[in-house]
Backbone as JSON Lines, residues from 0, in Angstrom:
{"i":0,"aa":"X","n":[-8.41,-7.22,-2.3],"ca":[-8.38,-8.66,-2.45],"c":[-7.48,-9.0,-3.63]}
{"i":1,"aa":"X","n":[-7.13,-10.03,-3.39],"ca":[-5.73,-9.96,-4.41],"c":[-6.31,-11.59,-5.65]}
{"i":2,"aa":"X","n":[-6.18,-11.08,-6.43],"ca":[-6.53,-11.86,-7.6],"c":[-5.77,-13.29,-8.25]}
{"i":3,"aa":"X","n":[-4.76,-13.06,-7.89],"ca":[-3.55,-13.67,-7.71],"c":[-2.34,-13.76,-7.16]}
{"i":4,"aa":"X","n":[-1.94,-15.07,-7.52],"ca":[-0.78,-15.81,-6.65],"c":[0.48,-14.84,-6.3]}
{"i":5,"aa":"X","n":[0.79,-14.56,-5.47],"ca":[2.47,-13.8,-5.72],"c":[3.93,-15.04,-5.96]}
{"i":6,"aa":"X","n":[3.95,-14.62,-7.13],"ca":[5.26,-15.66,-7.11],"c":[6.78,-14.8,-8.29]}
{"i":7,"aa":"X","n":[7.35,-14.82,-6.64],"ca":[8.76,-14.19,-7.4],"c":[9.8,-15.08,-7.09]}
{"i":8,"aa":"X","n":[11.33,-14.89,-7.88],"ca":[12.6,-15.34,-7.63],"c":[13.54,-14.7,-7.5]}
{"i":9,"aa":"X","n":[14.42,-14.66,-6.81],"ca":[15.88,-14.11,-5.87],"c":[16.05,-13.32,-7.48]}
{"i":10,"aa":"X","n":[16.61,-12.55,-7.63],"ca":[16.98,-11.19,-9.17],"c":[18.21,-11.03,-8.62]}
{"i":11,"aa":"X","n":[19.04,-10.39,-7.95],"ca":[20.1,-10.01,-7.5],"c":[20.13,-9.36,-5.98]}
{"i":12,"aa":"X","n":[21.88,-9.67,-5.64],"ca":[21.75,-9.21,-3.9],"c":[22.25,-7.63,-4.24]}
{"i":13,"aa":"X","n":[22.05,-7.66,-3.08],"ca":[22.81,-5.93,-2.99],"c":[23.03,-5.49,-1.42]}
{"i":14,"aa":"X","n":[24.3,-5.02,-1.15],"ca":[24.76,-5.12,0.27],"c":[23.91,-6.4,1.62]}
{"i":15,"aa":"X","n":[24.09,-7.54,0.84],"ca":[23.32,-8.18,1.69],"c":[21.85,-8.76,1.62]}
{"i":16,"aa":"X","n":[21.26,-7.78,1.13],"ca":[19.56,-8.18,1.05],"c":[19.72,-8.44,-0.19]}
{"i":17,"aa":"X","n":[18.38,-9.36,-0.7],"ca":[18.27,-10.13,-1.97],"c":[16.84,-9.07,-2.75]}
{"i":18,"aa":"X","n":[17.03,-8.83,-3.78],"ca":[16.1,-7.76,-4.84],"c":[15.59,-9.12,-5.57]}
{"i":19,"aa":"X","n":[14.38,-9.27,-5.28],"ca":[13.25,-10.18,-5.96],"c":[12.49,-10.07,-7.28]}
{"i":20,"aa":"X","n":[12.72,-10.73,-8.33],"ca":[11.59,-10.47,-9.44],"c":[10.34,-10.84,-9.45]}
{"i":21,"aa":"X","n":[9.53,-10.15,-9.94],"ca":[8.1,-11.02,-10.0],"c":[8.59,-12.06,-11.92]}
{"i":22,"aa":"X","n":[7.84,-13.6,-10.95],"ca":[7.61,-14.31,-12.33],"c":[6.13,-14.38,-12.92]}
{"i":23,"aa":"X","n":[5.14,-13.74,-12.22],"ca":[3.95,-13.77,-13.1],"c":[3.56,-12.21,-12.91]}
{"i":24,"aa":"X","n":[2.37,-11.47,-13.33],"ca":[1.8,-10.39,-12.63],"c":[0.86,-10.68,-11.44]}
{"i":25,"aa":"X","n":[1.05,-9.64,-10.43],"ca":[0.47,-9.67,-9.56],"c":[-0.87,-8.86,-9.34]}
{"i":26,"aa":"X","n":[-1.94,-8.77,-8.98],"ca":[-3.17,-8.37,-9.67],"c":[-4.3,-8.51,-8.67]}
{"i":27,"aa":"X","n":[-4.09,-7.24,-7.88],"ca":[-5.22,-6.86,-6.97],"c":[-6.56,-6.01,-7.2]}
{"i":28,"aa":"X","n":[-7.66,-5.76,-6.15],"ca":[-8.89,-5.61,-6.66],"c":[-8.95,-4.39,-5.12]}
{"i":29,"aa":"X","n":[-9.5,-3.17,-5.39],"ca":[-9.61,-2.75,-4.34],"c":[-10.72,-1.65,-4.69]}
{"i":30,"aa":"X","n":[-11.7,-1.03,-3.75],"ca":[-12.54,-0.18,-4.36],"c":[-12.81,-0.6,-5.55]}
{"i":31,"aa":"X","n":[-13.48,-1.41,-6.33],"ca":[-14.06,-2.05,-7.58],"c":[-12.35,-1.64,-8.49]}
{"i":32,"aa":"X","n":[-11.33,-1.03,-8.17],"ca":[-10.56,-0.91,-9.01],"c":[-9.5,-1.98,-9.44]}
{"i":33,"aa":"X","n":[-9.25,-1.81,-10.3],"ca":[-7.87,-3.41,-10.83],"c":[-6.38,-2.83,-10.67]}
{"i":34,"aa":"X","n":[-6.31,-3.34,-9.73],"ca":[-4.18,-2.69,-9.93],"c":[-3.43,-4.21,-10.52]}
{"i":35,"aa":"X","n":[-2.36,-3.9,-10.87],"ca":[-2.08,-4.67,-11.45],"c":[-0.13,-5.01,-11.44]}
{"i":36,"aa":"X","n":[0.53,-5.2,-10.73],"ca":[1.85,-5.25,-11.36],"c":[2.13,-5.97,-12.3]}
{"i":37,"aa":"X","n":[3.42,-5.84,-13.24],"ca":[3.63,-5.63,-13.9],"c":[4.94,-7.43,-13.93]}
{"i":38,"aa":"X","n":[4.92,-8.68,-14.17],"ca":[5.55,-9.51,-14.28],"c":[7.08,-8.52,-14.63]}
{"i":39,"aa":"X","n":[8.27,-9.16,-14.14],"ca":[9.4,-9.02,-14.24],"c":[9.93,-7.69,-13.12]}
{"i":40,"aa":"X","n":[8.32,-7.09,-12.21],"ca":[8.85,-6.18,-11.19],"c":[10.12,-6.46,-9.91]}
{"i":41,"aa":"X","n":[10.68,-5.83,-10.03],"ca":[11.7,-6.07,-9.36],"c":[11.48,-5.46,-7.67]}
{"i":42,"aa":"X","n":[11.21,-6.25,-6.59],"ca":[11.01,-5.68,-5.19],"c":[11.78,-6.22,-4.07]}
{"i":43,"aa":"X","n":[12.1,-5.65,-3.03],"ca":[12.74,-5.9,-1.94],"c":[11.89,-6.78,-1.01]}
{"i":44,"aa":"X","n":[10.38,-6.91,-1.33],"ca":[8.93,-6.85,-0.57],"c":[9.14,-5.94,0.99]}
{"i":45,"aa":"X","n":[9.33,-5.47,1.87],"ca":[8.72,-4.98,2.76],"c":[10.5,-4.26,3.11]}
{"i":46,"aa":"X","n":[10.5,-3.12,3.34],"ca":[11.51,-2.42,3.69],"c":[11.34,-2.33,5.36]}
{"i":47,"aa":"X","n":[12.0,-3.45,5.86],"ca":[11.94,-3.1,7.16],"c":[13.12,-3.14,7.92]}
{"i":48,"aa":"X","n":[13.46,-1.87,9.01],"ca":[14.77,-2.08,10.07],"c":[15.08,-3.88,9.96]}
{"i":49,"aa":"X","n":[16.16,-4.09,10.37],"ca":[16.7,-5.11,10.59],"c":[16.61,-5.63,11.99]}
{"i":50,"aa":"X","n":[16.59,-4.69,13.37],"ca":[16.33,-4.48,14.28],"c":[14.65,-5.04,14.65]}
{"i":51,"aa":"X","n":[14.07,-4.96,13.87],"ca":[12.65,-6.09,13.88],"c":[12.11,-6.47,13.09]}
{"i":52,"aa":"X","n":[13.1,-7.26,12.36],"ca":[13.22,-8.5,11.56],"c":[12.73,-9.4,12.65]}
{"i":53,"aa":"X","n":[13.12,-9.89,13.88],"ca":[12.39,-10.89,14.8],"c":[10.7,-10.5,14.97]}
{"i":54,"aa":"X","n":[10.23,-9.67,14.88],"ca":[9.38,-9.05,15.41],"c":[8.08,-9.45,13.53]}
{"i":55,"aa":"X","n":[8.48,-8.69,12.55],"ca":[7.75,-8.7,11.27],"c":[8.71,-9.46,10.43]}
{"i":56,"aa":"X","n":[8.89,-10.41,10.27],"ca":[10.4,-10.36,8.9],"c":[10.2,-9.82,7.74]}
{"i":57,"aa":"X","n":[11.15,-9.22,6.72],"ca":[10.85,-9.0,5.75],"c":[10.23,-9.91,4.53]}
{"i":58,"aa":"X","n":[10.27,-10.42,4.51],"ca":[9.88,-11.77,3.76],"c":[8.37,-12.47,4.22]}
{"i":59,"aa":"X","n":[7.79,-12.26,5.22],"ca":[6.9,-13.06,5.84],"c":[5.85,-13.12,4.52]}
{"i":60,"aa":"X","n":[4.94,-14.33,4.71],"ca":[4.26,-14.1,3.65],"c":[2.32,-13.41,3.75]}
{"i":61,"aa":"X","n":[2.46,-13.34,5.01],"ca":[1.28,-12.54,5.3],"c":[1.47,-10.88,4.35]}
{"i":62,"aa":"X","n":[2.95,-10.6,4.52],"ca":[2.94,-8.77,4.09],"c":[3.17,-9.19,2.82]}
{"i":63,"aa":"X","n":[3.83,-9.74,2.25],"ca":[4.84,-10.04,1.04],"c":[3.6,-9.15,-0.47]}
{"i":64,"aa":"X","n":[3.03,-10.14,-0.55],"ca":[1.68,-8.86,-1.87],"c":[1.92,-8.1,-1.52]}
{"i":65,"aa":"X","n":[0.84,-7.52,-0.08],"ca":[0.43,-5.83,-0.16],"c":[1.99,-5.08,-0.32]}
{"i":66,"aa":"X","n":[3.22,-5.54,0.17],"ca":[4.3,-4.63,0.14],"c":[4.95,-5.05,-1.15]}
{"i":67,"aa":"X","n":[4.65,-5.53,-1.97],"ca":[4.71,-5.69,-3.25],"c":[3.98,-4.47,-4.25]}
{"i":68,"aa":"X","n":[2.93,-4.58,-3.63],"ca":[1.68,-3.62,-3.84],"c":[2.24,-2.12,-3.75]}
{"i":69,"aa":"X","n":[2.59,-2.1,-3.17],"ca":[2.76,-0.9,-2.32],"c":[4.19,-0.24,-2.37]}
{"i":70,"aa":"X","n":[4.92,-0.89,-3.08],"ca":[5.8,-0.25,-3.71],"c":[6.09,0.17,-4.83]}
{"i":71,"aa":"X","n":[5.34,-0.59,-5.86],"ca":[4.77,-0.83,-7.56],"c":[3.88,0.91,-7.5]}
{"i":72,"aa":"X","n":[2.58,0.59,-6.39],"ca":[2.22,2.21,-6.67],"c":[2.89,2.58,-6.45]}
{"i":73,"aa":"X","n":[3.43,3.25,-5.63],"ca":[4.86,4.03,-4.65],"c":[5.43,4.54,-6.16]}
{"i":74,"aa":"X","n":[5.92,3.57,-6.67],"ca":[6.7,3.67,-7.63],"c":[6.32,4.34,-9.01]}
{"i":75,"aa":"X","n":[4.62,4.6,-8.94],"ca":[4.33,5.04,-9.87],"c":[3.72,6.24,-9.92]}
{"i":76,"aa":"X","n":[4.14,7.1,-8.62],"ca":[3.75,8.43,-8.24],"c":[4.29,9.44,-8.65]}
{"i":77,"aa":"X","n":[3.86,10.26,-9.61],"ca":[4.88,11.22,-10.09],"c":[5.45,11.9,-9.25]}
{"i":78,"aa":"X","n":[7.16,11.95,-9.49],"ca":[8.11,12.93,-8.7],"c":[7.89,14.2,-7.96]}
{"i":79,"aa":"X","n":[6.72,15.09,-8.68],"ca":[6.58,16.39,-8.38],"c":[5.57,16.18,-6.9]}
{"i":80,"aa":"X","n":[4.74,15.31,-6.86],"ca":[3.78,15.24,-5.84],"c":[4.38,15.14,-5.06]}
């Protein structure tokens, strides 16, 4: 369950797609645990083919958190694992 609002702004493009900042932290609750990103995270939100973009868009705002979410951990998995 997500604790708060997701609110980011356009950061820079890159071949096309736009790299999003977070302007506040984003701050979910799962298994009694607190995750938390980190304000000024920088995300693509949802890495998806382009090919079904009609189908999920990247941007939609149903996925937009959890793949926010979910790249922040992603991101915080040590290399060796």
């Amino acid at each position: 369950m997500f604790k708060s609002e997701l609110i980011a702004k356009p950061h820079k493009w890159d071949n096309g797609r736009c790299e999003w900042q977070l302007v506040m932290p984003l701050t979910c609750v799962f298994d009694g645990v607190e995750f938390t990103v980190p304000a000024k995270y920088n995300t693509d939100f949802a890495s998806i083919p382009r090919f079904l973009w009609w189908f999920v868009p990247p941007h939609d705002v149903r996925i937009a958190a959890p793949a926010v979410m979910h790249d922040y951990l992603h991101s915080r998995i040590p290399k060796a694992l």
